[in-house]
KEMARLO-368802 format. One record per residue (C-alpha): residue in three letters; x negated, z negated, y. Coordinates in Angstrom, 1 decimal. Example, Ala and Ser with C-alpha at 12.3 -4.5 7.8 and 13.67 -1.06 7.14 Angstrom:
! KEMARLO-368802
NODE|type|px|pz|py
NODE|Ala|-12.3|-7.8|-4.5
NODE|Ser|-13.7|-7.1|-1.1
//
This chain:
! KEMARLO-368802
NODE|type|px|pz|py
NODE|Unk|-4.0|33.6|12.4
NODE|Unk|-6.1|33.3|15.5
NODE|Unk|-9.6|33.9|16.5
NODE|Unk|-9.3|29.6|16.5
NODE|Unk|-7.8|29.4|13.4
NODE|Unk|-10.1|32.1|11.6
NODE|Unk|-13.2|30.2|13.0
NODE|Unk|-11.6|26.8|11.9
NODE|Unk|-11.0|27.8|8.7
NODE|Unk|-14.4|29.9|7.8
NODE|Unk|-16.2|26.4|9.2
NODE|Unk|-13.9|24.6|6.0
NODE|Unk|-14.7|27.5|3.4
NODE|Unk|-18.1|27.4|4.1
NODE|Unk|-18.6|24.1|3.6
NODE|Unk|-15.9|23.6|0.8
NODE|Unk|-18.4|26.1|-1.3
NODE|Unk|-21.6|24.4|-0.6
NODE|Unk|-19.4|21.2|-2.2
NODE|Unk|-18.2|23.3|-4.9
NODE|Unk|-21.8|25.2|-6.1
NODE|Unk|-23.6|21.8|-5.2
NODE|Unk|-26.5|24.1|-3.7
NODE|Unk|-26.6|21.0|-0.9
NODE|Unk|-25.4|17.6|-1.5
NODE|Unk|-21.8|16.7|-0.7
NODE|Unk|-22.5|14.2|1.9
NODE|Unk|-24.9|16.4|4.0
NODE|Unk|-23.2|19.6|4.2
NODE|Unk|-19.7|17.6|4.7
NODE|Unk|-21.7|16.0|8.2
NODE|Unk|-23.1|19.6|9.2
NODE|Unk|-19.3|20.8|8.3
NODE|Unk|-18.0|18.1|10.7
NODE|Unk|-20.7|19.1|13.5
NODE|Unk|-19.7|22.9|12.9
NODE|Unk|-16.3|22.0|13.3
NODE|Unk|-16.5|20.0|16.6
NODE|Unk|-19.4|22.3|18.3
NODE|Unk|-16.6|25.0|17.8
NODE|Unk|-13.4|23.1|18.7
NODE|Unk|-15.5|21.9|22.0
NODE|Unk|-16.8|25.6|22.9
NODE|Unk|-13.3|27.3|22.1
NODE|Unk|-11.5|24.3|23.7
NODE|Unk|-9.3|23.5|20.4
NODE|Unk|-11.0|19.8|19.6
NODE|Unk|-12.4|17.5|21.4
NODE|Unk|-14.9|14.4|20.3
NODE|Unk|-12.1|11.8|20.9
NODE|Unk|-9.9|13.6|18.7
NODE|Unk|-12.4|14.0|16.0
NODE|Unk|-12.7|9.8|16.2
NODE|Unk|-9.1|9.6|16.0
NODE|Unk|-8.8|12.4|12.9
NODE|Unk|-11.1|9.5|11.2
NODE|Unk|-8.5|7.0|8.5
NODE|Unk|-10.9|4.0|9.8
NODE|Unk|-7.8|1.9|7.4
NODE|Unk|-9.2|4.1|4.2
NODE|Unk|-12.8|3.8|5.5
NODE|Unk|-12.4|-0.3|6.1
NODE|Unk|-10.7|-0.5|2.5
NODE|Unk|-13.6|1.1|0.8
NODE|Unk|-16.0|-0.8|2.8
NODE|Unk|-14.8|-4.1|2.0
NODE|Unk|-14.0|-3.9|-1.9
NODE|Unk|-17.7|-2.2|-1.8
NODE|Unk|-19.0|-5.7|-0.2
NODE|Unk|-17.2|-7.9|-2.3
NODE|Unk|-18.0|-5.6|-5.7
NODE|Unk|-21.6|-5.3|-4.6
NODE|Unk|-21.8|-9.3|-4.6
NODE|Unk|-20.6|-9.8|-7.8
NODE|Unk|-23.1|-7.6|-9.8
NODE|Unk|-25.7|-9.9|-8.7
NODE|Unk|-24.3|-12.4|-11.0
NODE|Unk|-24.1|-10.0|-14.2
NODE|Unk|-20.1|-10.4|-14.9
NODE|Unk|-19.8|-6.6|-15.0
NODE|Unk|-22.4|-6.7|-17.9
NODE|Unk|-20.4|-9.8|-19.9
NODE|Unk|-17.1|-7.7|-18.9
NODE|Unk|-19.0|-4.6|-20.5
NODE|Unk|-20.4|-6.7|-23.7
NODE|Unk|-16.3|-8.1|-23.9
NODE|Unk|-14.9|-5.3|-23.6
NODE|Unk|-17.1|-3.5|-26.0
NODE|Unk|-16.5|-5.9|-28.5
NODE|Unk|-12.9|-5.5|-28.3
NODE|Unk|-12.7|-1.7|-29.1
NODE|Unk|-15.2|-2.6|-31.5
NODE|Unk|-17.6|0.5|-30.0
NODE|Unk|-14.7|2.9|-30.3
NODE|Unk|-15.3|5.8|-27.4
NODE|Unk|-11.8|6.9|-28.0
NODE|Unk|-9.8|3.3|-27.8
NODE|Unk|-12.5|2.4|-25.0
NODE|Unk|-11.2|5.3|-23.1
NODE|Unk|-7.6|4.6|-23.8
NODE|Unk|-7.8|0.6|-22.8
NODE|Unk|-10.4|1.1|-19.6
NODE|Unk|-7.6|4.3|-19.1
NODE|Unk|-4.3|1.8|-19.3
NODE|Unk|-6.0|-1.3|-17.5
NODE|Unk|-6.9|1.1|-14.6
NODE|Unk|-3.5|2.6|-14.1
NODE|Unk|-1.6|-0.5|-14.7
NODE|Unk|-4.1|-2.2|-11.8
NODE|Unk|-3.6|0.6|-9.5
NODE|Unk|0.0|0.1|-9.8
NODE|Unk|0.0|-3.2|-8.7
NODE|Unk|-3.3|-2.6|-6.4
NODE|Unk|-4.2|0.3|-5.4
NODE|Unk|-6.3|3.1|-7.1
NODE|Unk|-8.9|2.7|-4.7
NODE|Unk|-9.9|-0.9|-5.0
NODE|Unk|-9.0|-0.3|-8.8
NODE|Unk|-11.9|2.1|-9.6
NODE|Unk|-14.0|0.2|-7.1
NODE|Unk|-13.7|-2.6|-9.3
NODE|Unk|-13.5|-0.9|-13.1
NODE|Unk|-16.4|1.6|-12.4
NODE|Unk|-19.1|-0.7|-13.0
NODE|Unk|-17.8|-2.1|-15.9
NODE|Unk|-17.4|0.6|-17.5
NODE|Unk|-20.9|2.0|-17.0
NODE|Unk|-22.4|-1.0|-18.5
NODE|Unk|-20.0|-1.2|-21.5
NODE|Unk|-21.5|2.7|-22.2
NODE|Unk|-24.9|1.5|-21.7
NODE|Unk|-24.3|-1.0|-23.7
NODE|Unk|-22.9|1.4|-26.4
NODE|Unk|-25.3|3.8|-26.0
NODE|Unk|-22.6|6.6|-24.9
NODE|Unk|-22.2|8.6|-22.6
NODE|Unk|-19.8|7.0|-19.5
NODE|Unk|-18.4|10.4|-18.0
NODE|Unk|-15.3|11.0|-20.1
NODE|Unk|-14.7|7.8|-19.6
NODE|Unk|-15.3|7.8|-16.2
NODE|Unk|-13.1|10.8|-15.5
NODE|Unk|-10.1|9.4|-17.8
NODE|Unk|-10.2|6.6|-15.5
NODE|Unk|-10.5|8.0|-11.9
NODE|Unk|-7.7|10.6|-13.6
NODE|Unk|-5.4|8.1|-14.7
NODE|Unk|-6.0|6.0|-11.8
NODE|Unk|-4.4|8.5|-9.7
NODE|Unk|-1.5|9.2|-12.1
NODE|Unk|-0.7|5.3|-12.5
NODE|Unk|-1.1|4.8|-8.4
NODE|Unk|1.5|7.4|-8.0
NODE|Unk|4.4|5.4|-10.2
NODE|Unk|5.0|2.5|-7.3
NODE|Unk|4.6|2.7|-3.4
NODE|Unk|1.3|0.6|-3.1
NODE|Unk|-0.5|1.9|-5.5
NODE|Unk|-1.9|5.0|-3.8
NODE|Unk|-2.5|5.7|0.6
NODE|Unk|0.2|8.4|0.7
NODE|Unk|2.9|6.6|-1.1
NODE|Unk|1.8|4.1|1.7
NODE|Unk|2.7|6.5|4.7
NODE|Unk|5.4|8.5|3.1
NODE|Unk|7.2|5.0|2.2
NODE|Unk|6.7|3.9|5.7
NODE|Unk|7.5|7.7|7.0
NODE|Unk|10.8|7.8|4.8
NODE|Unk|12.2|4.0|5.2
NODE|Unk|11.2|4.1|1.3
NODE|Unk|11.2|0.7|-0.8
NODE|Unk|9.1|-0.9|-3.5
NODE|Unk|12.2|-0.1|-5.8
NODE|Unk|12.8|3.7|-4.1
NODE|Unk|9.3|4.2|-5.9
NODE|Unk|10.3|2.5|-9.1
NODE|Unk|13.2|4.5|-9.2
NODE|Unk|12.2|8.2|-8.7
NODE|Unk|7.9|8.3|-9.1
NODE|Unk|7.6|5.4|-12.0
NODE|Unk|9.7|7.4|-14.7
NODE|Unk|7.5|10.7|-13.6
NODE|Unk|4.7|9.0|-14.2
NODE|Unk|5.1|7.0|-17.5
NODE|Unk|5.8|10.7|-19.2
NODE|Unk|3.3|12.1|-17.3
NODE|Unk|0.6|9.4|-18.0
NODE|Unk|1.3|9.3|-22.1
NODE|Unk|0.7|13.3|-21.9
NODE|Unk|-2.3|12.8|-19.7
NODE|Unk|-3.8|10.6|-22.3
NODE|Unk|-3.1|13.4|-25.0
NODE|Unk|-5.0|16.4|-22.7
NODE|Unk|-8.0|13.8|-22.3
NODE|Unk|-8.3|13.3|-26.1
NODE|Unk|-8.3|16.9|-27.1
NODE|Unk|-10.4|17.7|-23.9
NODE|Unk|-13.1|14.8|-24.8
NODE|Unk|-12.4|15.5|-28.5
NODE|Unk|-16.4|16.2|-29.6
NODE|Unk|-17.8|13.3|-26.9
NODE|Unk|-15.0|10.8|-27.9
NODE|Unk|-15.8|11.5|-31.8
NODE|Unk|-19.4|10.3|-31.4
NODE|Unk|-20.7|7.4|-33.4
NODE|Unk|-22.5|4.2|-31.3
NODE|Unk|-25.4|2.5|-31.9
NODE|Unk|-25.1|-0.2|-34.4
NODE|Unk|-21.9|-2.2|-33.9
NODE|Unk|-23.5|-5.3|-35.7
NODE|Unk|-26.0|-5.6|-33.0
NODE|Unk|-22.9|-5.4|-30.3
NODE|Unk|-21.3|-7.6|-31.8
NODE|Unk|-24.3|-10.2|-31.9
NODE|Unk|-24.3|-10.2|-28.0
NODE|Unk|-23.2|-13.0|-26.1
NODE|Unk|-21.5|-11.7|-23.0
NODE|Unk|-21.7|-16.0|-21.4
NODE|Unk|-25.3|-15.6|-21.6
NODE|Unk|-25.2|-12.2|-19.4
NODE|Unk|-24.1|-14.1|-16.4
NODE|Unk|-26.7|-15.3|-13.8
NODE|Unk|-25.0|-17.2|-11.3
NODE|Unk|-22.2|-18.9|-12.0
NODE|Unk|-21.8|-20.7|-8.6
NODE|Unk|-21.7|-17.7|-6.7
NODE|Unk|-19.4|-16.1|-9.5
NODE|Unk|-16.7|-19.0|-9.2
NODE|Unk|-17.1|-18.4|-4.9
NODE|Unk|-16.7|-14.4|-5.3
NODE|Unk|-13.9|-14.5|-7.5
NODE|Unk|-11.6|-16.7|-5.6
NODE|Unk|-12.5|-14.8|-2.7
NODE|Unk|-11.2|-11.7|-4.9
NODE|Unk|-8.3|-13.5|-6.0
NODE|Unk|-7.1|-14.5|-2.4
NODE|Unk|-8.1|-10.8|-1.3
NODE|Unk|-5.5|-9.4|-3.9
NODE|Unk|-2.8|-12.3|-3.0
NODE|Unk|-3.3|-10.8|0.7
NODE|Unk|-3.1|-7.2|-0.7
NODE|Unk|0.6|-8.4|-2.2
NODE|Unk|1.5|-9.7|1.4
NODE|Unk|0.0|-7.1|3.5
NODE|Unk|3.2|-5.4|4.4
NODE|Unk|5.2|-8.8|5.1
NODE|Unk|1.6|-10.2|7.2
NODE|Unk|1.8|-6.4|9.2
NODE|Unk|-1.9|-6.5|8.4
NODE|Unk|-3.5|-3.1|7.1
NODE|Unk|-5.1|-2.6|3.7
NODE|Unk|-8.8|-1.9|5.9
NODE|Unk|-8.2|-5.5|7.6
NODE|Unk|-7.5|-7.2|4.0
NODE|Unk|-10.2|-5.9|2.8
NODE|Unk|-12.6|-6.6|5.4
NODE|Unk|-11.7|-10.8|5.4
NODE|Unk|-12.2|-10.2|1.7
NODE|Unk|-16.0|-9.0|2.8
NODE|Unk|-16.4|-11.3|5.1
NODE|Unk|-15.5|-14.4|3.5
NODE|Unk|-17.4|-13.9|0.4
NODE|Unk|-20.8|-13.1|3.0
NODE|Unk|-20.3|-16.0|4.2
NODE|Unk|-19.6|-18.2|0.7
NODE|Unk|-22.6|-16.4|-0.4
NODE|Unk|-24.6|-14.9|1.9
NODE|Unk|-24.3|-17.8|5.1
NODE|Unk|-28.5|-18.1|5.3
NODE|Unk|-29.7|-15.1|3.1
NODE|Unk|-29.7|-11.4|4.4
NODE|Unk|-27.0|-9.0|3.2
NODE|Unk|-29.3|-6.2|3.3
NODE|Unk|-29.5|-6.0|-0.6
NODE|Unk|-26.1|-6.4|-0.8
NODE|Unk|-25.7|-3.7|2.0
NODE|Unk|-27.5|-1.4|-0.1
NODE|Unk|-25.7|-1.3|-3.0
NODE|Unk|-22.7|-0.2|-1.3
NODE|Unk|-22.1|3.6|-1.4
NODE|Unk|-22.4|4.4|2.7
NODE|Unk|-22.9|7.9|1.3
NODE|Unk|-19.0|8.1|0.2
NODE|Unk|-17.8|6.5|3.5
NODE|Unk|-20.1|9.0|5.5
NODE|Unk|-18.8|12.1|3.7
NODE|Unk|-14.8|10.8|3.7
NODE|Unk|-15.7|10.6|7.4
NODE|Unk|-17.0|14.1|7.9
NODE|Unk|-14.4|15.4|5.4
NODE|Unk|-11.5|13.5|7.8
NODE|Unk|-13.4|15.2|11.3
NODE|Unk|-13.4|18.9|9.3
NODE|Unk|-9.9|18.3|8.5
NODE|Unk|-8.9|17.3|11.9
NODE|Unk|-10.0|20.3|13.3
NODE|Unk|-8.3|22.2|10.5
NODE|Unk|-5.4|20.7|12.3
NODE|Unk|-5.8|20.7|15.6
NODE|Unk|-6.3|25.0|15.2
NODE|Unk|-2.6|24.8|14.1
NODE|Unk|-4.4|25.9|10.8
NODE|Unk|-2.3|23.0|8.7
NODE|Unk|0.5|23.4|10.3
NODE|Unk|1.2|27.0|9.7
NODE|Unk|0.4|26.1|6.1
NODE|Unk|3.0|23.3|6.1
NODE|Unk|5.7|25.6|8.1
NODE|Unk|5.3|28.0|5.8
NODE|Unk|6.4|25.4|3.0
NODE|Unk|9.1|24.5|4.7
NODE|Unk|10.7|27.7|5.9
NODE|Unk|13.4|28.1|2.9
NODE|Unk|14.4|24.3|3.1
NODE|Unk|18.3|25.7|4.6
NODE|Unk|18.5|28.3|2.0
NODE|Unk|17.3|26.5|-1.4
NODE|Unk|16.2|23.0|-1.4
NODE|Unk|15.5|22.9|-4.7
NODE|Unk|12.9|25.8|-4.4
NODE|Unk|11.7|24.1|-1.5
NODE|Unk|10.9|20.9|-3.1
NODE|Unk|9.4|22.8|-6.0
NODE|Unk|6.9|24.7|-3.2
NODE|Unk|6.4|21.2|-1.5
NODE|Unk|4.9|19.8|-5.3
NODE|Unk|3.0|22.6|-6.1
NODE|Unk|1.4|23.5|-2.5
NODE|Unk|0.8|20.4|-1.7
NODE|Unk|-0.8|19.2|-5.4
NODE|Unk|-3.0|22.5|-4.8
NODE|Unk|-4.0|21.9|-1.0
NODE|Unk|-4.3|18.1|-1.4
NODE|Unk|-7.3|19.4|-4.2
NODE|Unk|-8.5|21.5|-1.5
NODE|Unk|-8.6|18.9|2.1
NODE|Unk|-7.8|15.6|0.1
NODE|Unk|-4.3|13.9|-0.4
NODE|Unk|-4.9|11.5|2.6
NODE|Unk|-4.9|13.9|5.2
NODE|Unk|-2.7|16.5|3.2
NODE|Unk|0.2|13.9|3.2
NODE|Unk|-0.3|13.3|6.9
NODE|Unk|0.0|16.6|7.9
NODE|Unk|3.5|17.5|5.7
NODE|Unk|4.8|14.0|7.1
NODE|Unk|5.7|15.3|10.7
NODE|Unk|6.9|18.9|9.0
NODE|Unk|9.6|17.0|6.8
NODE|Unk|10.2|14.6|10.0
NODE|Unk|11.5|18.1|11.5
NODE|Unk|13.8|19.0|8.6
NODE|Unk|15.5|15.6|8.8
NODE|Unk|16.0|16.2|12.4
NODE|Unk|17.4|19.5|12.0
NODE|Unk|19.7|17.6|9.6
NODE|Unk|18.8|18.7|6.3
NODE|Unk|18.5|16.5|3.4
NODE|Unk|14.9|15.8|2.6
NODE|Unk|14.8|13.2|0.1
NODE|Unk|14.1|15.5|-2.7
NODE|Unk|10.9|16.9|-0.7
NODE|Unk|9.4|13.2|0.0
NODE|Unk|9.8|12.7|-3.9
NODE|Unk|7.9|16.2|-4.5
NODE|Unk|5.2|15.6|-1.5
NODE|Unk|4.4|12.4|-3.2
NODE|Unk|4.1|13.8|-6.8
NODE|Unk|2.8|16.7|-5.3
NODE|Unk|-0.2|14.8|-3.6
NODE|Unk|-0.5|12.3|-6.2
NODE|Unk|-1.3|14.5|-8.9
NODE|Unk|-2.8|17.5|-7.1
NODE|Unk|-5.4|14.8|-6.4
NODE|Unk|-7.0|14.9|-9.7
NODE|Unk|-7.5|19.0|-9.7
NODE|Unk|-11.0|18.5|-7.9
NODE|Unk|-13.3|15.4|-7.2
NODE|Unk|-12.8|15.6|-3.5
NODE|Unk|-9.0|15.6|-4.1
NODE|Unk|-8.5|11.8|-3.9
NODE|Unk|-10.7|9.2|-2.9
NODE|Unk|-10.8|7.8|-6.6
NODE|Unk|-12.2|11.1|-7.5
NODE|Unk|-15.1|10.4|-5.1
NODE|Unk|-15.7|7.1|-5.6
NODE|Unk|-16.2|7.8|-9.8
NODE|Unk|-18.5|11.1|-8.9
NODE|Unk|-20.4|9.1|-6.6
NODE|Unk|-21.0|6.3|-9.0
NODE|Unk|-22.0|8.8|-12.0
NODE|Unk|-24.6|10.3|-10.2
NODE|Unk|-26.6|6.6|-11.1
NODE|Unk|-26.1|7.7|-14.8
NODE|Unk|-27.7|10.0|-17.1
NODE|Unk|-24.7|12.2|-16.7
NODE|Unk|-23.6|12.7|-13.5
NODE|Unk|-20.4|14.1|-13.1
NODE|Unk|-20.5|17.9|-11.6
NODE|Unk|-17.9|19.7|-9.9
NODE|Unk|-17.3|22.1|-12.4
NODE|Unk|-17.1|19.5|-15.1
NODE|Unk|-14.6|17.6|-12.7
NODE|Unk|-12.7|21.0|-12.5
NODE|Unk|-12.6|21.5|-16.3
NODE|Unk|-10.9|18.0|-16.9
NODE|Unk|-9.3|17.7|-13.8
NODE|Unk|-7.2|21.0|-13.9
NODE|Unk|-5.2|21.0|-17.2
NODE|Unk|-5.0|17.1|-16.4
NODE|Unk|-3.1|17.8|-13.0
NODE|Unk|-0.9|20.8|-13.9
NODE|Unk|0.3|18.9|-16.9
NODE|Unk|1.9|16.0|-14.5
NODE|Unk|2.8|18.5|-12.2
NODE|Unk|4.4|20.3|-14.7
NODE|Unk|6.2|17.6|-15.9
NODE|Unk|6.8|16.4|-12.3
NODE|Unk|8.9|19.7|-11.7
NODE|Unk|11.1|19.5|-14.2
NODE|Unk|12.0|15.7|-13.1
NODE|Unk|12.7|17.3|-9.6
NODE|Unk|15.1|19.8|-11.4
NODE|Unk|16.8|17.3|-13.3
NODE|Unk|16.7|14.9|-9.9
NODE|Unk|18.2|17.8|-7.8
NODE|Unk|21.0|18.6|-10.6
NODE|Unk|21.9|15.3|-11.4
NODE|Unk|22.2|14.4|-7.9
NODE|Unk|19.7|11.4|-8.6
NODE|Unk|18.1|10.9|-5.3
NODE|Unk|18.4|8.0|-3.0
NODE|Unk|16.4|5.7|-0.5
NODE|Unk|15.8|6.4|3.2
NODE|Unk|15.7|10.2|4.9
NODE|Unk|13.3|9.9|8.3
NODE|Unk|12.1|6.3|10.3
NODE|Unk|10.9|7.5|13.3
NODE|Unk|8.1|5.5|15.2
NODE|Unk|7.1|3.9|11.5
NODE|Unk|4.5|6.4|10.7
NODE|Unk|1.3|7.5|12.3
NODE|Unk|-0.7|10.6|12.1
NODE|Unk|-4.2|11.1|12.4
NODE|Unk|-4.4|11.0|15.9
NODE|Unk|-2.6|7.9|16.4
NODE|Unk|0.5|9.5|17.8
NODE|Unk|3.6|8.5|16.1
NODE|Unk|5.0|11.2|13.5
NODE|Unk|8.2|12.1|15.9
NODE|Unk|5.4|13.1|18.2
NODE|Unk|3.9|15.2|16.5
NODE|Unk|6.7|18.1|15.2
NODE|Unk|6.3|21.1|17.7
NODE|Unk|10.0|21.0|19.0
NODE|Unk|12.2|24.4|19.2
NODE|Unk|10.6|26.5|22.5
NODE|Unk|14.0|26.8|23.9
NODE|Unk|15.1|23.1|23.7
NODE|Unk|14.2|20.4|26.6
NODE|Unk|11.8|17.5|25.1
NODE|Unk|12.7|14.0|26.9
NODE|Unk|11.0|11.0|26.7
NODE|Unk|12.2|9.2|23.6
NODE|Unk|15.2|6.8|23.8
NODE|Unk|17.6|9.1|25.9
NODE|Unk|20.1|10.9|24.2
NODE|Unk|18.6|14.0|24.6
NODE|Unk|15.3|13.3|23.0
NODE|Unk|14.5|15.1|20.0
NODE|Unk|11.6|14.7|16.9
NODE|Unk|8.6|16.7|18.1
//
């Protein structure tokens, strides 16, 4: 490396430890990481303000923003606590099938969803439901976020990077249903097993009397019916929309954001939103923000793409040991910078391979099980995980990041795990189909289209795209 790169990446450890021994809270040493980072790349000439704006995923930001809005409305009219007195009464008080139903309804949602909105929408639940128990939320909380990002892996909406690698690789709905889903309906049902034994004193624990619980009327919990009937017909268009993104060409961030806005204006027409405002975690957006400027520069120092490159560089000789680097690496650096901008800095990398005309199916299938489960190694590993850490910090228990690392770990290397040996059996059966490379379909960080962004050869002419002598870059 560098004296850039060296610089670039003792600006990421430094901060990246501060997260990890929680010495400084995650959302003020990610902004002094991201001012670090771009007093550096502007003295040493390696990244500029502009481009730490366009290293910013405004779409994931927008997303979060707007399910935030909508969720934040709705617990002023107490359906999260009737959901949490229902849904109580159901398991009859059982921490153990409490964890396994909130666990199932959360990866079946984020299939269909995403994982994002998913946990923004069963996190509150769930920490009323344990309040209302009288146990503690976190192992629930962190089978949740867990599963979340297990169940959003199985089909190509259900998680950002299935998003971009399915736009990247000309990958359909039933390309994902095909190759991911049977990964992760193994991987999910052994997930569920690790959780148990993990959570195996916690789950055990007795609740407070379940004849009181099941006394409680979960109608007379809600306050505000009208605005409850306007919210949730708002939500219920928002997720239509969600279905019909793709055909509409409208991005998950502007979905969202109608969602917002038309439930502020059912709602909120003549009152202020500030309340509303405030219960929305601007903490989590700030510190994806931060996270997405320190990573930026991590890539504009050529610090990701050596990473990647080095991946790569046995994709001729072995494919098979490639795509079985690409899933581990990736799960292990996407725990590390966060599957979002992990994903989009492999994209243009496997772009290259297809150019040079090697067949990269197999590694798309492994960068997204690779990203998708790596994820769930460390809280700052997928947005999910952030979201659920945020949210614990308003319990008695909130969630640390060596607790998140305890669970997390044998969670992830158990679908990983499995993940490999589907990649074997993929490789040796020949079972791989869908797209190879779209160019133009995918962009990166900076805006740039994906064919763009590939260094070409040294020794070959680059062209402007269309003639015959243009080539991925």
């Amino acid at each position: 490396m560098d004296t850039i790169q060296i610089i670039a990446v003792a600006i990421f450890a430094v901060t990246f430890f501060f997260i990890l021994t929680e010495r400084i809270h995650r959302t003020v040493i990610g902004l002094a990481g991201a001012v670090a980072m771009l007093i550096a790349g502007i003295a040493f000439h390696f990244y500029e303000p502009h481009e730490a704006i366009a290293a910013v995923d405004f779409n994931t930001l927008g997303l979060l923003f707007g399910m935030m809005v909508i969720v934040a409305i709705l617990e002023e009219t107490g359906v999260f606590q009737a959901l949490g007195i229902w849904t109580a009464k159901k398991t009859r008080g059982s921490p153990w099938y409490l964890m396994l139903g909130l666990g199932l309804l959360t990866s079946v949602l984020s299939m269909i969803l995403d994982n994002v909105t998913t946990i923004i929408l069963i996190v509150p639940v769930t920490i009323i439901v344990a309040r209302v128990l009288g146990i503690n939320p976190a192992p629930i909380l962190l089978a949740e976020a867990i599963l979340s990002n297990v169940g959003g892996t199985g089909t190509l909406i259900g998680d950002p990077p299935n998003i971009m690698i399915g736009s990247a690789a000309g990958f359909s709905f039933n390309d994902f249903l095909m190759h991911t889903l049977p990964v992760v309906l193994v991987a999910w049902i052994a997930t569920v097993f690790v959780l148990r034994w993990l959570f195996k004193d916690e789950l055990a624990k007795k609740p407070r009397s379940i004849d009181e619980l099941l006394k409680m009327d979960e109608h007379e919990a809600i306050t505000d019916w009208p605005t409850l009937t306007k919210t949730l017909w708002v939500l219920g268009f928002t997720v239509i929309l969600f279905f019909l993104h793709g055909a509409l060409h409208l991005d998950a961030a502007v979905v969202a954001l109608i969602g917002a806005s038309l439930a502020l204006l059912l709602v909120h027409a003549t009152k202020d939103p500030q309340p509303v405002l405030q219960r929305t975690e601007l903490s989590v957006l700030l510190f994806f923000g931060a996270l997405f400027v320190i990573v930026g520069g991590l890539e504009h120092a050529g610090v990701l793409e050596l990473l990647a490159a080095a991946i790569s560089s046995g994709a001729a000789d072995n494919l098979l040991l490639t795509a079985l680097v690409v899933l581990w690496a990736s799960a292990i650096l996407s725990a590390i910078v966060d599957n979002i901008p992990m994903t989009v800095a492999m994209i243009p990398i496997i772009g290259f391979l297809a150019a040079e005309g090697i067949e990269v199916n197999l590694l798309w299938w492994a960068l997204a099980l690779g990203v998708g489960f790596g994820g769930n190694i460390t809280p700052i590993g997928s947005t999910a995980g952030i979201i659920v850490t945020s949210k614990s910090e308003h319990t008695d228990d909130p969630i640390s990041f060596k607790r998140w690392l305890a669970t997390g770990t044998p969670a992830a290397f158990t679908g990983l795990t499995i993940a490999s040996i589907f990649l074997i059996i993929y490789h040796q059966s020949g079972y791989v189909t869908g797209g190879s490379f779209v160019e133009g379909t995918m962009e990166g960080m900076h805006g740039a289209p994906v064919e763009e962004q590939v260094e070409a050869p040294i020794d070959d002419p680059v062209t402007e795209p269309g003639t015959e002598e243009s080539i991925v870059r």
